[in-house]
C-alpha positions as CSV (number, residue, x, y, z in Angstrom):
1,X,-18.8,-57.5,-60.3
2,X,-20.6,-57.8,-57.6
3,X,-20.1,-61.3,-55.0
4,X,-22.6,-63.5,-54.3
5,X,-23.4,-65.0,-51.2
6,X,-23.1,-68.6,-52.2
7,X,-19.1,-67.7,-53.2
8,X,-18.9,-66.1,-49.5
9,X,-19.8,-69.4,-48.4
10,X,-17.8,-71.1,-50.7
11,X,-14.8,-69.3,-49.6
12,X,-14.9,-69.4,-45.9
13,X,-15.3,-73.5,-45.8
14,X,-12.7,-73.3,-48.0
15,X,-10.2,-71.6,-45.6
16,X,-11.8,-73.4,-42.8
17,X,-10.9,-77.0,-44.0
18,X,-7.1,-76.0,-44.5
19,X,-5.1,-77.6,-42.0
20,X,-3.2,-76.1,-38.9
21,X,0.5,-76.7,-40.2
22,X,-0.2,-75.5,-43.5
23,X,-1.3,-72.3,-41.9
24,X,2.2,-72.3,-40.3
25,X,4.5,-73.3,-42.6
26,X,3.3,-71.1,-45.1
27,X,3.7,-68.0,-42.3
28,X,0.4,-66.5,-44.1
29,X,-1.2,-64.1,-42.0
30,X,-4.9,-65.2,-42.3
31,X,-6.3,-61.8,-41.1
32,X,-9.9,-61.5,-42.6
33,X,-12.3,-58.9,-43.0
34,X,-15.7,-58.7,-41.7
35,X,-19.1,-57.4,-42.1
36,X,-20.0,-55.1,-39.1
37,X,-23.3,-53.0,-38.8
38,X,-22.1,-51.7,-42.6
39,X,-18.8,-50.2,-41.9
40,X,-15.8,-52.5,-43.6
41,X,-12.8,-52.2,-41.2
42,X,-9.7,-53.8,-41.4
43,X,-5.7,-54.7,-40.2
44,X,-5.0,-50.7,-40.4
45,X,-7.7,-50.4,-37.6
46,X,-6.8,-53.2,-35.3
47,X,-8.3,-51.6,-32.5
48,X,-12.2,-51.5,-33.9
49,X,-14.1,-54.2,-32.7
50,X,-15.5,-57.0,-35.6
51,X,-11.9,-57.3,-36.5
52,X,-10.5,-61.5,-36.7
53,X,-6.8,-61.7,-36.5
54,X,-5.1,-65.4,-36.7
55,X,-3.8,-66.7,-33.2
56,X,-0.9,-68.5,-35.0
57,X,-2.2,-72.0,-34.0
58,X,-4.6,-72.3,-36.5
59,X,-7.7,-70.2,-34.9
60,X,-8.7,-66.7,-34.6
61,X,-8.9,-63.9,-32.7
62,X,-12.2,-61.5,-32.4
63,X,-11.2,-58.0,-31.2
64,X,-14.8,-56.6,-30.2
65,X,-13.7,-54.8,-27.1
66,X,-16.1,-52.0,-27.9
67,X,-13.1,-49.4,-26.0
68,X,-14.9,-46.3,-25.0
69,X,-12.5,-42.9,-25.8
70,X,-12.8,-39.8,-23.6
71,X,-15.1,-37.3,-25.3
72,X,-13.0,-34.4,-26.9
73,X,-13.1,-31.6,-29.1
74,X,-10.7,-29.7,-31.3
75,X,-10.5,-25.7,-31.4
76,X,-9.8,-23.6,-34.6
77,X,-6.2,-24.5,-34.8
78,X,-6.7,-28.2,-34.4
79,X,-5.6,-29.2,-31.1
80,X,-7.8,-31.2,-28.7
81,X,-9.6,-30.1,-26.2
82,X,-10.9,-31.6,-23.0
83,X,-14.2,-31.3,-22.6
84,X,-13.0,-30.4,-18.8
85,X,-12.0,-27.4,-19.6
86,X,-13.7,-24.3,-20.0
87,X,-12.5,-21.5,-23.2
88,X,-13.6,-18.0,-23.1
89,X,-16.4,-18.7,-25.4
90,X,-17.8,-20.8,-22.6
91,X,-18.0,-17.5,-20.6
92,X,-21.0,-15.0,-21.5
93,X,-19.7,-11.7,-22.5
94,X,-22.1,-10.2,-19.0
95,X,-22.5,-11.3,-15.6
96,X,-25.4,-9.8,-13.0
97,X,-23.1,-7.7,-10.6
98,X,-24.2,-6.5,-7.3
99,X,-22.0,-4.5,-5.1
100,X,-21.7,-4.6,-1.5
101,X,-19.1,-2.6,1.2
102,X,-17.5,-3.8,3.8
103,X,-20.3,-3.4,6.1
104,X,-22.6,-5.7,3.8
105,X,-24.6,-2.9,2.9
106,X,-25.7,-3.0,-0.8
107,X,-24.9,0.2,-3.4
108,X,-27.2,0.5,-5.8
109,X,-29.1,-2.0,-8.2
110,X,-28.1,-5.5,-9.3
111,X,-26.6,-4.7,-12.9
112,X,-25.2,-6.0,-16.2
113,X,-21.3,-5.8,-16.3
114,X,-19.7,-7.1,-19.0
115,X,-16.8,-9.9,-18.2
116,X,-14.1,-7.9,-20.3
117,X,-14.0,-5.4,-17.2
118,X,-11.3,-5.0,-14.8
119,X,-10.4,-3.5,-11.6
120,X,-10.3,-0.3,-13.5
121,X,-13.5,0.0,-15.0
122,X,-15.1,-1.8,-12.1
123,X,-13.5,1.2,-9.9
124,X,-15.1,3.9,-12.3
125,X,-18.3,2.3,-11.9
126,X,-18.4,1.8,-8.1
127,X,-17.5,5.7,-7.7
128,X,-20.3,6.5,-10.2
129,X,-22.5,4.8,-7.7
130,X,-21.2,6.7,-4.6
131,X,-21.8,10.2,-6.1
132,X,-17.5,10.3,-6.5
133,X,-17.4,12.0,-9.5
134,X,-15.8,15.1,-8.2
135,X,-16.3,17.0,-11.4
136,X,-14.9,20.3,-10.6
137,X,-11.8,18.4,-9.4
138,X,-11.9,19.8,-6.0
139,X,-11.4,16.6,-3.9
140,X,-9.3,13.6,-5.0
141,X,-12.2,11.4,-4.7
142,X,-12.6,10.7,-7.9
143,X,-9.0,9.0,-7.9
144,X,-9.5,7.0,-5.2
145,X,-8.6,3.3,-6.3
146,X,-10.5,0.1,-5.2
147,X,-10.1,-3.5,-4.2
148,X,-12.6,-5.9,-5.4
149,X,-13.5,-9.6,-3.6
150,X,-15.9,-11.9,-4.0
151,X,-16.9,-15.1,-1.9
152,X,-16.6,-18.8,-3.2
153,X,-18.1,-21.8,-1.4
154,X,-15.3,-24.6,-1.1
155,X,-16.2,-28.0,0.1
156,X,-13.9,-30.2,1.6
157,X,-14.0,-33.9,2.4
158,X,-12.3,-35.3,5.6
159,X,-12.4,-38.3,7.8
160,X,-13.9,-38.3,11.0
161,X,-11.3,-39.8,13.1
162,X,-13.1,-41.7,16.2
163,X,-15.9,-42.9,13.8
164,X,-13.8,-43.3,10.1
165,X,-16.9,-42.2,8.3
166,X,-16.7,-39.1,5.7
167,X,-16.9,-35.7,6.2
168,X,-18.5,-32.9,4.3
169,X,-17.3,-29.5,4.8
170,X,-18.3,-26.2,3.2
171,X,-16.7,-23.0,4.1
172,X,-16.9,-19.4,2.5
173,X,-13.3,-17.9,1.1
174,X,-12.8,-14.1,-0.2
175,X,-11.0,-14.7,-3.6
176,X,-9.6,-10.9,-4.3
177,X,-10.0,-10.4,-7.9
178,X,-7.7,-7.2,-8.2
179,X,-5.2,-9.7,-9.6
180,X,-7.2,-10.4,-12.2
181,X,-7.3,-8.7,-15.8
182,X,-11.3,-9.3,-16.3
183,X,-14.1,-11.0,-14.4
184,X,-13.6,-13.3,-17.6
185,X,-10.2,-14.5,-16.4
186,X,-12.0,-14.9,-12.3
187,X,-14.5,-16.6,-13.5
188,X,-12.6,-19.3,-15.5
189,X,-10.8,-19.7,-12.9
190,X,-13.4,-20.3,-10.3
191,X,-15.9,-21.8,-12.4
192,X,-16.6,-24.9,-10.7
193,X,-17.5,-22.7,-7.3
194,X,-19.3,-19.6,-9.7
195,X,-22.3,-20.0,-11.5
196,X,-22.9,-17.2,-14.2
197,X,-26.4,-18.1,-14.2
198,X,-26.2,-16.5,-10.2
199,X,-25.7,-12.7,-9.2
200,X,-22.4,-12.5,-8.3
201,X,-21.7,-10.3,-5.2
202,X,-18.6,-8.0,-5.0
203,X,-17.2,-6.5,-1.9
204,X,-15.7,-3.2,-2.8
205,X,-12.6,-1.7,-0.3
206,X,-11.1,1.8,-1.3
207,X,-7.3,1.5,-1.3
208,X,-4.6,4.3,-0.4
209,X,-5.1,7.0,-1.9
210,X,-1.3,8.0,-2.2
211,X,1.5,6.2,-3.5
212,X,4.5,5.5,-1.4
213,X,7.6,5.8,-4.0
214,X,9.6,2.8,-4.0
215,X,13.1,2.8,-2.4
216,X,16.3,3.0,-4.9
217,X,19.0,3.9,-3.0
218,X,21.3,4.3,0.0
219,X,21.2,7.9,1.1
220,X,23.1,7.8,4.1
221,X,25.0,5.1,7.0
222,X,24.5,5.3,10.2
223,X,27.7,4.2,11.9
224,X,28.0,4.5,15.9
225,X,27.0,1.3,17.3
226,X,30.0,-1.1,18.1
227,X,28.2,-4.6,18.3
228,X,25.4,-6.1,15.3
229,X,22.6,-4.7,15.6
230,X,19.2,-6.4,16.1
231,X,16.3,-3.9,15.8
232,X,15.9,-0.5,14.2
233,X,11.9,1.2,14.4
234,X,10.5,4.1,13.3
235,X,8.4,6.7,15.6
236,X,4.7,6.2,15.1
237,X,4.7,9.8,13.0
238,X,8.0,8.6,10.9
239,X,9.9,11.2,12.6
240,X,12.3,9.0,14.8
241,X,14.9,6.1,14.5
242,X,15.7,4.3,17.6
243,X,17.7,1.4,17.2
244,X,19.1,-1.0,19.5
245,X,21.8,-4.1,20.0
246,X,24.9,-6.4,21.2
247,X,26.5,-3.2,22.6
248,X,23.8,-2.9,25.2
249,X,22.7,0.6,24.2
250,X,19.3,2.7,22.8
251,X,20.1,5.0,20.0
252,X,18.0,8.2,18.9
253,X,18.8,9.1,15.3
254,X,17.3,12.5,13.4
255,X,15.6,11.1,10.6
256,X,16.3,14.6,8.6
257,X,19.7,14.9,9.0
258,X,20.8,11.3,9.3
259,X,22.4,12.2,12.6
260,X,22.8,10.8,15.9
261,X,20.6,12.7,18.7
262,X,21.1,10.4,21.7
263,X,22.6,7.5,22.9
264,X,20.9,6.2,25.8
265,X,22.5,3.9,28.3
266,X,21.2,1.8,30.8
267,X,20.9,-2.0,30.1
268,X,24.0,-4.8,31.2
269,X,23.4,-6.9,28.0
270,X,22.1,-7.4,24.4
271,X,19.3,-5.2,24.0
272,X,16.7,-8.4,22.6
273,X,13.3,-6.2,21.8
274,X,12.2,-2.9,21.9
275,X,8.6,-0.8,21.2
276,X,7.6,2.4,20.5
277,X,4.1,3.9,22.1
278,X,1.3,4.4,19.7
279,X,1.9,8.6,20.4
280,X,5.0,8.5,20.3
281,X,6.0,9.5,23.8
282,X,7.8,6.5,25.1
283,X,9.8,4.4,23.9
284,X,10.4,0.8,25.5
285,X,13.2,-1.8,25.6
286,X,14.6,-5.1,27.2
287,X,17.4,-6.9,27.3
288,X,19.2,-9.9,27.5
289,X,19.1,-10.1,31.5
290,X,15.5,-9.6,32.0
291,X,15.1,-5.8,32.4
292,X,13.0,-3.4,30.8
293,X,14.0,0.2,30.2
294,X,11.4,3.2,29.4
295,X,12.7,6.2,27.7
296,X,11.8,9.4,27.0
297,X,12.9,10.1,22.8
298,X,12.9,13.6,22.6
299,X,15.3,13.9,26.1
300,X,17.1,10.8,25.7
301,X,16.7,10.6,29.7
302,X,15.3,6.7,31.1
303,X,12.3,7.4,33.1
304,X,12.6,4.0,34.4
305,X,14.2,0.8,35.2
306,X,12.6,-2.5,35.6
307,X,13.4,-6.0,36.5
308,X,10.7,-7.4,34.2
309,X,11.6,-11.2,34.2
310,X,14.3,-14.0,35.4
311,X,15.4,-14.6,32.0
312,X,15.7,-12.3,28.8
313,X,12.8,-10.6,27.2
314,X,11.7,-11.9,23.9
315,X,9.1,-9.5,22.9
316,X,6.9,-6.6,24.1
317,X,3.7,-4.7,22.9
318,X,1.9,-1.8,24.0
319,X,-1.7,-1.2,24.3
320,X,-3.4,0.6,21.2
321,X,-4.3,3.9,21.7
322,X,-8.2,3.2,20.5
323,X,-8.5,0.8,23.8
324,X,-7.0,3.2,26.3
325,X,-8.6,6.9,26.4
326,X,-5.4,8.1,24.9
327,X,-2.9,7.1,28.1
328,X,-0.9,4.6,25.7
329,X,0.3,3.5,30.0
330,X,-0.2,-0.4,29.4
331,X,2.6,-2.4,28.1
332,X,2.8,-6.6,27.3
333,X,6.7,-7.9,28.3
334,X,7.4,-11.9,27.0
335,X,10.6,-13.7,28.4
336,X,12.1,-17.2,27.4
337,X,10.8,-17.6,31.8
338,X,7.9,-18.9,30.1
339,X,5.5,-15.9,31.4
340,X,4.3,-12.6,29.9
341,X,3.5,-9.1,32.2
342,X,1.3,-7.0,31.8
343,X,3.2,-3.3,33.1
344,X,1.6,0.0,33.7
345,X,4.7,2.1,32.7
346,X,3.4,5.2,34.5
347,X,3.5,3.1,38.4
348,X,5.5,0.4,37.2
349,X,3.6,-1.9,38.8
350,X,3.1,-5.6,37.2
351,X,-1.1,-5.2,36.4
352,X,-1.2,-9.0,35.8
353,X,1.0,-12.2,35.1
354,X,0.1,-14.4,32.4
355,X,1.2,-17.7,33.3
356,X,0.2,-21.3,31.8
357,X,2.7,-21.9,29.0
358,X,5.6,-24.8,29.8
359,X,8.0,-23.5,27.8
360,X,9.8,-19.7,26.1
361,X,7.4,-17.4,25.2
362,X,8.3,-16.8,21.1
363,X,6.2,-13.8,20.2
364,X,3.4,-11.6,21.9
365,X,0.9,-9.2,20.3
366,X,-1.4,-7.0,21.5
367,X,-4.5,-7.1,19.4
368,X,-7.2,-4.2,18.4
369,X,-10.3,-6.3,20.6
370,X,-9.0,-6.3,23.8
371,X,-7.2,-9.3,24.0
372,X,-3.2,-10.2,24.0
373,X,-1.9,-13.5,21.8
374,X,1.3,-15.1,23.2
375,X,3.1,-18.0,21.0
376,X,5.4,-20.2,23.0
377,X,8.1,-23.5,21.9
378,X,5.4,-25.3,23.7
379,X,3.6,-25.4,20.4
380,X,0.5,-23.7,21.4
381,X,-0.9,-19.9,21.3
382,X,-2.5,-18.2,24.4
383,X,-5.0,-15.3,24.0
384,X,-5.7,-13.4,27.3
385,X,-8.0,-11.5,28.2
386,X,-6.4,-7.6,28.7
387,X,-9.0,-5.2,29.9
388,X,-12.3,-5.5,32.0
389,X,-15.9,-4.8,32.1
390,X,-18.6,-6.3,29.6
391,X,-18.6,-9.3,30.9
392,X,-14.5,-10.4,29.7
393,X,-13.9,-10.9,33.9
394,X,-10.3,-10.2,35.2
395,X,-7.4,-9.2,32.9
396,X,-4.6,-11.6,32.8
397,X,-7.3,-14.4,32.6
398,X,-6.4,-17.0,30.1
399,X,-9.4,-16.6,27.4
400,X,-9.1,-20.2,24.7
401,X,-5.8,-22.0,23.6
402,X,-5.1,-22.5,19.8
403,X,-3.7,-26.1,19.3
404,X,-2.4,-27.1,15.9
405,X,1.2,-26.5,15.3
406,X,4.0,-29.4,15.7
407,X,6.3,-27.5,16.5
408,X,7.4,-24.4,18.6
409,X,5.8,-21.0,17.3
410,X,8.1,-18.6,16.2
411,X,6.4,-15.5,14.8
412,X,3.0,-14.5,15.2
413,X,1.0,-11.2,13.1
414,X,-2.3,-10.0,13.6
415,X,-4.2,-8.0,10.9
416,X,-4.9,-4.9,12.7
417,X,-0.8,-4.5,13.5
418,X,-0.4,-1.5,11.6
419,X,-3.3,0.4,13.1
420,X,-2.6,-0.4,16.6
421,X,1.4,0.6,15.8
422,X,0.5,3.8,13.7
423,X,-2.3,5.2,16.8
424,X,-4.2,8.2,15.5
425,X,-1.4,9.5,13.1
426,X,-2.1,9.3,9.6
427,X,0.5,8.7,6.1
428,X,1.9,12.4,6.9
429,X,2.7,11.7,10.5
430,X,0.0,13.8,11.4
431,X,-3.4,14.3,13.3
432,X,-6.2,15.6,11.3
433,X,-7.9,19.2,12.1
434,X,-5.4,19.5,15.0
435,X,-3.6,22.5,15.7
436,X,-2.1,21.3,19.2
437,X,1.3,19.9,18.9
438,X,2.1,19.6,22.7
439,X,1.7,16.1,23.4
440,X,1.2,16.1,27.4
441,X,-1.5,18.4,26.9
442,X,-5.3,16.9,28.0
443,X,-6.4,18.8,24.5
444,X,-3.9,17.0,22.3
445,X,-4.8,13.6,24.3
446,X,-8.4,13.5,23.3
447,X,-8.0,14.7,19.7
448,X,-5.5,11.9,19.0
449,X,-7.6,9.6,20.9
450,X,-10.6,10.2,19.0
451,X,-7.9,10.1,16.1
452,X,-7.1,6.5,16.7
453,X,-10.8,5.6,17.1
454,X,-12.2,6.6,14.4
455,X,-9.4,5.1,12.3
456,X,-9.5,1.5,13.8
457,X,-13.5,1.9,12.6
458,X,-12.5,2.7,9.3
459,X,-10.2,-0.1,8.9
460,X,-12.2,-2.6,11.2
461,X,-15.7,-1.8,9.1
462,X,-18.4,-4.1,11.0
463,X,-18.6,-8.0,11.2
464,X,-15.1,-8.7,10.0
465,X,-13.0,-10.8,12.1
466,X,-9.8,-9.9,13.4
467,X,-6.9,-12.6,11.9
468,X,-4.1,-14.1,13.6
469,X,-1.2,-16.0,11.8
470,X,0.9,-17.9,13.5
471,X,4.0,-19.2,11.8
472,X,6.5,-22.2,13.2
473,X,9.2,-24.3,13.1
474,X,7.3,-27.3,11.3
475,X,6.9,-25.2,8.3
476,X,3.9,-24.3,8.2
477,X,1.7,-21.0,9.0
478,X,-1.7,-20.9,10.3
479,X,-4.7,-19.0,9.9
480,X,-6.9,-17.6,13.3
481,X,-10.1,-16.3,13.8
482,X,-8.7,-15.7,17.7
483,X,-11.9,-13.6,19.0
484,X,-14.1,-16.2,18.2
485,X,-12.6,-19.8,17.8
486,X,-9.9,-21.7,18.8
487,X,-9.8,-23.9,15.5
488,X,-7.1,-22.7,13.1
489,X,-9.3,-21.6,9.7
490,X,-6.3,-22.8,7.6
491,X,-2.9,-24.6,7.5
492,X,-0.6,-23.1,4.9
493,X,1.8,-25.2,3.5
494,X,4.9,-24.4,1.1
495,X,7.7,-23.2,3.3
496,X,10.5,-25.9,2.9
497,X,11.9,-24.9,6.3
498,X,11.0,-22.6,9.5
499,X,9.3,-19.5,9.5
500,X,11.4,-16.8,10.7
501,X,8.6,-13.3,10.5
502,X,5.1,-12.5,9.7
503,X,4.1,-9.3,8.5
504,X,0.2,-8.2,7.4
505,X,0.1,-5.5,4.9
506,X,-1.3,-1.8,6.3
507,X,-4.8,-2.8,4.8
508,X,-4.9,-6.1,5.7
509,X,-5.2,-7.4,2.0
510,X,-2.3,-9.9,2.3
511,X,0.8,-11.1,4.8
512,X,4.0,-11.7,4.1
513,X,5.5,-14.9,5.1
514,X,9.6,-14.9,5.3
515,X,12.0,-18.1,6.1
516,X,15.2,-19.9,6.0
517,X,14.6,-21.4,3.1
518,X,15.6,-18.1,1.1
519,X,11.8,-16.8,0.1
520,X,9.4,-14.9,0.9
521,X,5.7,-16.0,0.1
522,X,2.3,-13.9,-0.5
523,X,-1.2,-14.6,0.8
524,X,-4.2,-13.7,0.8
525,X,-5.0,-11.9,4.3
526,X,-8.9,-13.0,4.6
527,X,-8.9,-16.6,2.9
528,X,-4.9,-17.5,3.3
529,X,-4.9,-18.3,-0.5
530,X,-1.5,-18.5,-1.4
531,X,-0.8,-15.9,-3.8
532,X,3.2,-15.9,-5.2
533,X,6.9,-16.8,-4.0
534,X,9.2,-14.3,-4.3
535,X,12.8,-15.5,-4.9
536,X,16.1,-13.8,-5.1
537,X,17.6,-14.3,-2.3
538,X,20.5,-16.6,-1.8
539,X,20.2,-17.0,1.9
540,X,17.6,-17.2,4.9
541,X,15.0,-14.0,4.8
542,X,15.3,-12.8,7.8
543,X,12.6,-10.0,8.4
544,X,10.2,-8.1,5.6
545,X,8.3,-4.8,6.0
546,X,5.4,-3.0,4.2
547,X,5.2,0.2,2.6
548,X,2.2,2.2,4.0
549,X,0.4,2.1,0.6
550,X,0.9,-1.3,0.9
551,X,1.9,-1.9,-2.9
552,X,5.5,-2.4,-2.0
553,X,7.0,-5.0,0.6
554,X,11.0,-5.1,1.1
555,X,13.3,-7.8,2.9
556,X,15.8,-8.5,4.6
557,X,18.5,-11.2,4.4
558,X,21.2,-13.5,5.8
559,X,23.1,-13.0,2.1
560,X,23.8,-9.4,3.3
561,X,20.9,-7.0,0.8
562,X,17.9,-6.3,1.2
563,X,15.4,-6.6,-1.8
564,X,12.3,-4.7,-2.8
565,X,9.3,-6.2,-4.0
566,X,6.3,-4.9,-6.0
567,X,2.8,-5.7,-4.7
568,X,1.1,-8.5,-5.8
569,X,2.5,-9.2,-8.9
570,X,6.3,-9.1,-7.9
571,X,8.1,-12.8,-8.3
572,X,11.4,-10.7,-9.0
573,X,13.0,-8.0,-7.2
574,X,11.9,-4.5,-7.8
575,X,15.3,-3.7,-6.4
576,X,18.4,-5.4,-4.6
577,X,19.6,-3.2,-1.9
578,X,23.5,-4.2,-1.6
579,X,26.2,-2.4,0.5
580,X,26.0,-3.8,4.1
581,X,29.2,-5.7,4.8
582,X,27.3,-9.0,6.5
583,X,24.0,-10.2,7.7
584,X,21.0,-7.4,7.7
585,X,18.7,-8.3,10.8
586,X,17.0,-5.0,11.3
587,X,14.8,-3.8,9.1
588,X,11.6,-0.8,9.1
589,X,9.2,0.9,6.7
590,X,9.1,4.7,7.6
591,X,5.3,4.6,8.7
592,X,5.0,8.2,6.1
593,X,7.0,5.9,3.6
594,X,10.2,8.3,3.2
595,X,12.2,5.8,4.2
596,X,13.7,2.3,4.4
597,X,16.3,1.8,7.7
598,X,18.2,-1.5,7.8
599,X,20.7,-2.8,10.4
600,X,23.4,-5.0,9.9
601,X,25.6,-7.5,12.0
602,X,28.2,-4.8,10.5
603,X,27.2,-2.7,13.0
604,X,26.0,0.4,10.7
605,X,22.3,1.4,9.4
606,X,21.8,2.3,6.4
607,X,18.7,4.5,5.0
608,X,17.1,4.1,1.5
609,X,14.8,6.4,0.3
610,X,13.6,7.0,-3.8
């Protein structure tokens, strides 16, 4: 049974010597098998190489094309995998941990953590390791939740422009791994940027320690105003509404009784922006005509009327309290006259005039290092220097200009915001260990100034930057290290049209970016990594606020609600807010978190609470 060679040969001159036209007329497919390295393939593998199929014009064709097939491999079930991919198993079940605060100190030893941990048990573990046990339950610091981050080397490849040759560039991002389940799940994610093999670093940040309940429903309306109104603010202590619009007058509402206490008039014209001091003491306001009203909240009285620019204000900011011995005397006035003022409230003399932009000044903010940040429709953002000594020269002198948007620059948010608003009060509305509660006392000034201090430290820690965002009209938002360079550290893309409001959350973790395009988006407040879009509403976002535990962030809209959101894992509304009658444009988080005010083109407020 078995063929020998010679009939091989015999055959193949045989099918050689038979003529072209008999091999077409007969429509015989003369498909052959061959003899490769020992494997017999055939017409069902027409792809393997050593296979002869017939040309149709008496000849042959050799398919040896040797095609090379991406490596793979198949899981339990089946299914293919790529080899580019990494699978649990590919993790190791421990990783070397080594914790470090915000100062860059380390705590304790390098140690094995398993992967499966989460935020949880890594939380347990890092208040082991700071003696927080608090066995006999005295303290609530063995409750106190954490943050976790870790840093990741990315490397970018760009073009230099003048010379066309590439570009290598490495710089450090904090990824925060609280959004995480495990350190499994972070380091699949990142495991192109992570080696296991490494000690991997975690920066620890203790989070509130108390829970702001989320807002449910309306608890009272606030009617009185007879024109929309444009901005409503609580007192730095939570214990005062002030609220202000088209009619041209202040109002003073009790925040306990839902009732109205004064209603101050003064300005000509739409009251455009208004400020309350970081102690609470003054309150500040301009208007559509260029004049700027002080006022005292607890009389109702003006203590003072100034004509602040040619053309209406656009935004104001006062100087925090941890920069200014407690006066809180300094406030920052913007105007669509292209300039900003510097004001000392008490003389009401003009300190300095900060001139250089060509067009309306947008947005101004009065940062926790001294310096003031101005965003203009000339595209370009300003920082100033705002106080003397140590070397920073003359306030009012123009310190770097940030260059990158194509645009004008709407909004602009700094990460120390909340601080600098909030002074030396704390989530009760109160001052720690003080007993003083008259506010124009020299006792009570110095308590609450060493108040402020010590809580800007706390929040500050050492070596981290302060962050500026800047958000515009072409879209996008940019990322600022303003004390220290003038190169954005990020563009962030994903808004399909212009950014209306920037908000940071109270701890700086993340900002809020809100726009016409009906959504609000989260990032990440140190790196700028997007984090989620959250959708719901059916028309432009108009402003969004933070709870002071910083787990909740609400919104408000064009499409007449406002919506709550859960913090970070919210795509969907916690809660719509319904019941105003047309646009909401006002909009405030109660700094003690009791409360949710919104105003409305309806010319009511409305209050939430839980």
């Amino acid at each position: 049974s078995t063929i020998s060679c010679e009939q091989v040969t015999m055959e193949a001159e045989t099918s050689t010597s038979v003529p072209a036209a008999a091999v077409t007329n007969t429509g015989k497919d003369l498909s052959g098998v061959a003899w490769t390295g020992g494997s017999l393939v055939g017409s069902l593998n027409p792809v393997n190489h050593g296979f002869r199929t017939a040309d149709g014009k008496g000849g042959y064709i050799i398919n040896n094309t040797h095609k090379r097939y991406k490596r793979t491999r198949r899981d339990a079930d089946g299914n293919v995998i790529d080899e580019n991919d990494i699978q649990d198993d590919d993790i190791p079940g421990n990783v070397v941990v080594q914790f470090r605060d915000r100062e860059g100190e380390t705590v304790g030893e390098a140690m094995d953590v398993p992967t499966s941990a989460g935020t949880d048990e890594l939380g347990t573990l890092i208040r082991s390791l700071l003696n927080e046990v608090d066995e006999d339950h005295s303290t609530n610091k063995a409750h106190i939740p954490y943050a976790f981050f870790a840093k990741i080397e990315r490397i970018t490849k760009t073009t230099n422009p003048s010379t066309g040759e590439p570009v290598v560039k490495t710089h450090t991002d904090e990824i925060d791994i609280t959004d995480f389940n495990s350190l499994k799940a972070f380091l699949k994610e990142y495991h192109k940027q992570i080696s296991t093999e490494q000690t991997l670093e975690l920066t620890y940040q203790p989070l509130a320690l108390f829970k702001v309940r989320p807002v449910t429903r309306c608890t009272d309306t606030l009617p009185g105003h007879t024109e929309a109104i444009l901005h409503v603010s609580y007192s730095p202590d939570g214990k005062h509404l002030a609220s202000g619009g088209g009619d041209a007058t202040v109002r003073f509402w009790d925040v306990n009784t839902s009732t109205p206490r004064h209603t101050c008039k003064g300005h000509k014209d739409h009251v455009l922006s208004t400020s309350w001091s970081p102690d609470g003491k003054r309150f500040a306001s301009g208007d559509k005509r260029g004049f700027l009203i002080l006022w005292e909240p607890t009389k109702g009285e003006s203590s003072g009327s100034i004509k602040a620019h040619s053309k209406w204000i656009t935004g104001m900011a006062w100087d925090p309290m941890h920069r200014n011995n407690g006066k809180c005397e300094r406030l920052v006035t913007s105007s669509k006259d292209g300039l900003a003022k510097i004001w000392n409230v008490r003389t009401k003399r003009c300190e300095a005039t900060l001139a250089g932009h060509t067009d309306s000044i947008e947005s101004v903010k009065w940062g926790g290092e001294g310096l003031i940040y101005t965003a203009s429709r000339d595209r370009t953002i300003k920082v100033w220097n705002a106080e003397e000594g140590d070397g920073k020269g003359r306030v009012g002198l123009l310190v770097r200009t940030l260059v990158g948007h194509g645009h004008r620059v709407n909004t602009l948010a700094v990460s120390c915001d909340y601080i600098c608003r909030t002074g030396p009060f704390d989530h009760y509305g109160k001052i720690a260990d003080l007993e003083v509660r008259d506010r124009d006392s020299d006792e009570w000034r110095e308590a609450a100034y060493k108040a402020a201090v010590a809580k800007y430290n706390a929040f500050k820690g050492s070596g981290e930057h302060e962050r500026l965002i800047s958000g515009s009209d072409d879209f996008t938002l940019m990322l600022w290290h303003p004390t220290e360079n003038k190169r954005p550290i990020k563009r962030l893309t994903g808004h399909q049209q212009a950014v209306n409001h920037l908000a940071f959350s109270p701890d700086s973790r993340f900002f809020a970016s809100a726009s016409f395009d009906k959504k609000i988006k989260l990032w990440n407040g140190r790196s700028g990594d997007f984090v989620t879009t959250m959708t719901g509403h059916v028309g432009a976002v108009y402003q969004v606020a933070w709870s002071s535990d910083a787990r909740f962030l609400v919104s408000a809209s064009k499409d007449s609600t406002a919506k709550l959101w859960e913090v970070p894992s919210g795509r969907k509304a916690k809660e719509t807010l319904p019941g105003h009658a047309d646009e909401v444009y006002a909009l405030d988080w109660s700094p003690n978190g009791a409360s949710v005010a919104t105003g409305s083109k309806d010319r009511t407020i409305k209050i939430w609470k839980h």
